[in-house]
N, C-alpha and C positions, 0 to 999 in steps of 0.2 A: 486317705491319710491326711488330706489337708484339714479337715475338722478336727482332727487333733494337736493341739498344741502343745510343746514341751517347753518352750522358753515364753513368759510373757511379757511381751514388749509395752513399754511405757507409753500411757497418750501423750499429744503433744499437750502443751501450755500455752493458755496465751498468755501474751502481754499484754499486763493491765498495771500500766505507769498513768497515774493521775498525776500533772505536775503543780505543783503550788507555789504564787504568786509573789514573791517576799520582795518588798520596798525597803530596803536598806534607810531610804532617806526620812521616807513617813514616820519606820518604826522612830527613830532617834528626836522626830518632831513632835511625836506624842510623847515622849519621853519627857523631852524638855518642858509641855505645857504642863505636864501631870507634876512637874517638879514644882516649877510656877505656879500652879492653883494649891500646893498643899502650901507654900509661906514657906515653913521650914528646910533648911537648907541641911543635905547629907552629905557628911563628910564623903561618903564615900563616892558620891555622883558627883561631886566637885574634882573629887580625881579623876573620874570617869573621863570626866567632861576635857579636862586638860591634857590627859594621854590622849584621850583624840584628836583634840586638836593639835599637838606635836606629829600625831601618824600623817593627820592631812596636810601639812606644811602650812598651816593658816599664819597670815601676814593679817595682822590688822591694819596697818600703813602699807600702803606700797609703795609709795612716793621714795625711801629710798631706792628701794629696787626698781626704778624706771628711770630714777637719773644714775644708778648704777649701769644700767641695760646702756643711758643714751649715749654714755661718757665711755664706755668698752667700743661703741661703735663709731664713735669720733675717731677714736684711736684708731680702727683698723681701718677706717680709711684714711686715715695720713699715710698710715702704714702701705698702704696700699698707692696711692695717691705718691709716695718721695717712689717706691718701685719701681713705679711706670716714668716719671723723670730721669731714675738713675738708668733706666734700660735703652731710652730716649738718647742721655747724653751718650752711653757707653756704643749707642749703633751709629751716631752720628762722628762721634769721632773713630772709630774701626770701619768705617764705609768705606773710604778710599782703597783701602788696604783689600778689604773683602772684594771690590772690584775687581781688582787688579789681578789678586788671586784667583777668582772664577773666570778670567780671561784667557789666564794660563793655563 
């Protein structure tokens, strides 16, 4: 009875996943020179080209954003810096007090 089969079962499959190599940065570099060797400028790669660079947050100066960075971090340490004074004066003058209570 075993050489007779009434249901036929499926072979297995392999897996045949080739993966392929894609450079994001290369394609967009040949992009650009193939733009550049033809001379003539396309409208519509000129959009291209500026929706991109709005997606990647391209700063051509950075110089305000580094003395924004250096001036945010001035600040939090003053900020930081009057804290540890005000915390200074406020244990220095509640110390007596605080003694006296943890005596009792």
């Amino acid at each position: 009875m075993a050489f007779i089969k009434l249901i036929k079962l499926p072979k297995h499959r392999k897996y045949e996943y080739h993966p392929r190599f894609w450079n994001p940065e290369k394609e967009e570099r040949e992009r650009r020179l193939r733009m550049l060797e033809k001379g003539n400028v396309n409208p519509e790669d000129v959009k291209s080209r500026i929706a991109e660079g709005f997606r990647r947050g391209y700063i051509a100066d950075k110089s305000p954003l580094s003395v924004q960075t250096r001036r945010s971090n001035r600040l939090l340490l003053g900020i930081f810096i009057v804290l540890l004074l005000a915390c200074y004066k406020i244990l220095t003058m509640a110390m007596p007090g605080l003694e006296q209570w943890l005596k009792n």
